[in-house]
C-alpha positions in Angstrom: 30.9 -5.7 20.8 30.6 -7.6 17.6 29.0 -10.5 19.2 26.4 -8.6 20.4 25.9 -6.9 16.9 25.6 -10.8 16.0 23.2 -11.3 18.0 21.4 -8.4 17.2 21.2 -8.8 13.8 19.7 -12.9 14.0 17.4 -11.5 16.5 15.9 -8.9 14.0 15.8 -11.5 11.3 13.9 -14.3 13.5 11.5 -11.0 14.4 11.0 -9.9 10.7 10.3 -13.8 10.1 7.8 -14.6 13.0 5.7 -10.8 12.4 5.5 -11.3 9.1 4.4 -14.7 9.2 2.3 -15.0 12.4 -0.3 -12.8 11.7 -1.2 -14.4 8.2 -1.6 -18.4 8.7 -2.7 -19.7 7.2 -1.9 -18.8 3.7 -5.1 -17.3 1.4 -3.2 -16.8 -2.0 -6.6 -16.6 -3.3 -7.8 -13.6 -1.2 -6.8 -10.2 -2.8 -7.0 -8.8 1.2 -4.4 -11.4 2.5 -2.3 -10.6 -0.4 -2.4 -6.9 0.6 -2.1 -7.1 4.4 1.4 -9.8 3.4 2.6 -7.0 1.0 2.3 -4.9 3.6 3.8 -6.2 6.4 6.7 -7.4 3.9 7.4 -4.1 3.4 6.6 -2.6 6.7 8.9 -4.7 8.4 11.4 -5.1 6.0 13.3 -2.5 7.3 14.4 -5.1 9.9 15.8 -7.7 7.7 17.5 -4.9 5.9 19.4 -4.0 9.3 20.3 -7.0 10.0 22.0 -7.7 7.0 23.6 -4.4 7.4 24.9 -5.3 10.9 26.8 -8.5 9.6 28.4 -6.9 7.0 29.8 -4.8 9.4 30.9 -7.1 12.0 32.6 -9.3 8.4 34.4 -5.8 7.5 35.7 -4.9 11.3 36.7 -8.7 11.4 37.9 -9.3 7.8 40.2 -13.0 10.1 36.7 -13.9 11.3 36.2 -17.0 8.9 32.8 -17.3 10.8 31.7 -13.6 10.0 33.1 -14.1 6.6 31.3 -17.3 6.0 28.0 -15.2 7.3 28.7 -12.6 4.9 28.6 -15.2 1.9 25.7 -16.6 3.0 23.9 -13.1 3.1 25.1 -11.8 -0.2 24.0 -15.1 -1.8 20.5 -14.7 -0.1 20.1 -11.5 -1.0 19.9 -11.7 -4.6 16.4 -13.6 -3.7 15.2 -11.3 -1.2 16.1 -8.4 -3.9 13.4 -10.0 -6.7 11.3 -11.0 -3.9 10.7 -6.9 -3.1 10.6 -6.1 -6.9 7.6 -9.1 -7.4 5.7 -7.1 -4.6 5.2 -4.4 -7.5 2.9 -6.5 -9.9 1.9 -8.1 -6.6 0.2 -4.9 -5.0 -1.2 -3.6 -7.9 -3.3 -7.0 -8.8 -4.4 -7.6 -5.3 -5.5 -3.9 -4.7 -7.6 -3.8 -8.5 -8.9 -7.4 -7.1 -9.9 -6.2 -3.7 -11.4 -3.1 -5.0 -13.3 -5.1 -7.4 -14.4 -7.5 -4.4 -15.3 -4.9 -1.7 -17.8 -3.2 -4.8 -19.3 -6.4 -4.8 -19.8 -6.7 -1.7 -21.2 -3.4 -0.7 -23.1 -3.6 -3.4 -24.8 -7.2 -2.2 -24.9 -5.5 1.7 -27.4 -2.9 -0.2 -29.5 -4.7 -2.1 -30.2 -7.1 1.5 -31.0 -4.0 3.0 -33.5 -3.2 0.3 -35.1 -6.4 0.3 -35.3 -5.9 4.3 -37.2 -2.8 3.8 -39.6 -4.3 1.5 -40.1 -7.2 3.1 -41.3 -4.5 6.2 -43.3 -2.7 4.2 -45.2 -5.5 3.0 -45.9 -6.8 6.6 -47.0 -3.7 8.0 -49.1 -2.8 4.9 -50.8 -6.3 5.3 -51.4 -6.6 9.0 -55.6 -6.1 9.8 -54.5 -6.8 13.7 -51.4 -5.9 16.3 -51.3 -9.3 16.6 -51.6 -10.3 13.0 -48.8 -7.5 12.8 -46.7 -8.7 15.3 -46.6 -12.5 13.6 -45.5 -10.8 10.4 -43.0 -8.9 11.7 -42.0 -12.5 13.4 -41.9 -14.3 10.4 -39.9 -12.2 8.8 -37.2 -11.9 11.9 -37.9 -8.5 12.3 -37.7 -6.7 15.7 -40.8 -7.0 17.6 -43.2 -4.3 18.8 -42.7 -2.9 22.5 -45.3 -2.1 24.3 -45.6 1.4 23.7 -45.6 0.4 20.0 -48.8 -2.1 21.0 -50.7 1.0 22.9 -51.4 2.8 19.9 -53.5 1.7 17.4 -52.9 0.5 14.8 -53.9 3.2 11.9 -51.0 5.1 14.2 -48.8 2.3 14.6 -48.7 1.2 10.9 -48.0 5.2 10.0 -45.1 5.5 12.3 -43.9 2.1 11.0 -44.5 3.3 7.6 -42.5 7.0 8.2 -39.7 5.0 9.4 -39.6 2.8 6.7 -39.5 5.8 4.1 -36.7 7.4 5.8 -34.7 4.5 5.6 -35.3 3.9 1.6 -34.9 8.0 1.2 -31.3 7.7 3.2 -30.6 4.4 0.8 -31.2 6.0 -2.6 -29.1 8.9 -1.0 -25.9 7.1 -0.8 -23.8 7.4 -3.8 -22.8 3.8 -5.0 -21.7 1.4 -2.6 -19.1 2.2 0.1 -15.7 0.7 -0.9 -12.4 1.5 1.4 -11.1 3.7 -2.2 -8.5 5.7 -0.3 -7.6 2.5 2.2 -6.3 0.5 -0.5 -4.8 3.7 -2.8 -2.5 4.8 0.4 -1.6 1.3 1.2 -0.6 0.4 -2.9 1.2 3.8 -2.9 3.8 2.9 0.0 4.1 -0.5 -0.7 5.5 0.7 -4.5 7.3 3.2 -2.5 9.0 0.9 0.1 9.8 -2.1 -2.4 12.3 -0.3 -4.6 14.3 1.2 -1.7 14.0 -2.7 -0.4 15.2 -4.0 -3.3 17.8 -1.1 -3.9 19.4 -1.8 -0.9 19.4 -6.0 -0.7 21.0 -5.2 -4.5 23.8 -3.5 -2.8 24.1 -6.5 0.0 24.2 -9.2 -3.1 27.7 -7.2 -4.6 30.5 -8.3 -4.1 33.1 -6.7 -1.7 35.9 -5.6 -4.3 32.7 -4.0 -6.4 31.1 -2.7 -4.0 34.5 -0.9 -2.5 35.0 0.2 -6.3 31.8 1.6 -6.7 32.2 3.4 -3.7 35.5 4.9 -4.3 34.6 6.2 -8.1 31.2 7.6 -6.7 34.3 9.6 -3.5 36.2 10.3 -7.0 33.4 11.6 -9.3 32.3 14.1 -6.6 35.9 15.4 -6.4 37.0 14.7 -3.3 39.3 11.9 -2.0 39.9 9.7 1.6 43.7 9.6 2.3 42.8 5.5 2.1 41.8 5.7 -1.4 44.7 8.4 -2.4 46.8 5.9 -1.3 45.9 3.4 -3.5 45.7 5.4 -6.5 49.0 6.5 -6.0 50.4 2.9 -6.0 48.4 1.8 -8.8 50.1 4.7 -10.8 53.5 4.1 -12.4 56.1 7.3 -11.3 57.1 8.9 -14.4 60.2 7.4 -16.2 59.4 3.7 -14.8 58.9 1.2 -17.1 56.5 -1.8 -15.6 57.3 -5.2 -16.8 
């Protein structure tokens, strides 16, 4: 039974390694977005390196003989301290990449709708200049705009250009419309909020895997004695580290 919570528990660390890692090579430390989407999956998935840990502390407390499950449980609690500062560093992390990636996607909205404007001018300009179909149909060319069909053609042209024209205004009256450039606001606010969320309770609980067996049993027993109640396991202790009344200790 404890073999197979061995095995468990290196299986869940080599699958918090490879999904974490996988989907992000290769490394952009300079792109706020792959800086979100690693915090993310750090802290999605580090549930599973959190288990694991769990489960070989178990199998080192049910086998306290094992020297290869104590050896394990070294290694683990001397890792952990890392791992702990690692989920506290995603803090800072998160909030810089999501201000830089908000600051990015404004820009880039903002570029996507000045292009479009440009477009719409540029359109204008060739339909208003066009004396011909054919002299309208090279401008729109030129400009790599999409070519008349021929329904478009069968008109003529004071119809054509108006229609062209019409459309033209309703896409610059649907532009000025839109309220500042469209930026994934609530995307990157719900993603920053569990991330700053999840790392603590990360952290929190590699913290506990990084003390020290004696402290940690200590810790647990004052928290059993503070609350009033006690386990015949640690009654029993007490009672032996108290002197009977009348006995002198050397």
């Amino acid at each position: 039974m404890l073999g197979l919570g061995f095995f468990t528990a290196n299986a869940l660390l080599v699958i918090f390694v490879l999904a974490v890692a996988l989907p992000l090579l290769p490394p952009k430390l300079a792109d706020p977005f792959w800086l979100l989407a690693f915090t993310g999956a750090f802290c999605t998935i580090g549930f599973l390196a959190l288990l694991a840990v769990l489960l070989l502390h178990m199998a080192a407390a049910l086998e306290p003989g094992s020297p290869r499950h104590q050896t394990r449980r070294l290694l683990v609690r001397r890792y952990s301290r890392p791992v702990m500062v690692a989920f506290l560093l995603l803090l800072p992390l998160q909030v810089l990449a999501a201000w830089r990636g908000l600051e990015v996607a404004q820009s880039l909205a903002y570029r996507a709708g000045r292009v479009q404007q440009v477009r719409l001018v540029q359109f204008r300009q060739a339909v208003e200049r066009s004396g011909t179909i054919a002299e309208l149909q090279n401008q729109l060319a030129a400009i790599q705009a999409p070519p008349l069909s021929a329904a478009d053609q069968s008109q003529g042209l004071p119809a054509l250009k108006a229609d062209l024209l019409s459309q033209i205004k309703a896409q610059e009256t649907s532009l000025l419309k839109q309220v500042g450039p469209r930026v994934p606001t609530e995307v990157l606010i719900k993603d920053s909020l569990r991330v700053l969320l999840l790392a603590p309770l990360l952290a929190m609980g590699f913290a506990v895997s990084a003390l020290r067996h004696h402290a940690a049993g200590a810790a647990l027993g004052g928290a059993v004695a503070t609350a009033g109640w006690r386990h015949p396991f640690w009654a029993a202790k007490s009672i032996q580290a108290e002197p009977v009344m009348g006995q002198h200790l050397d």
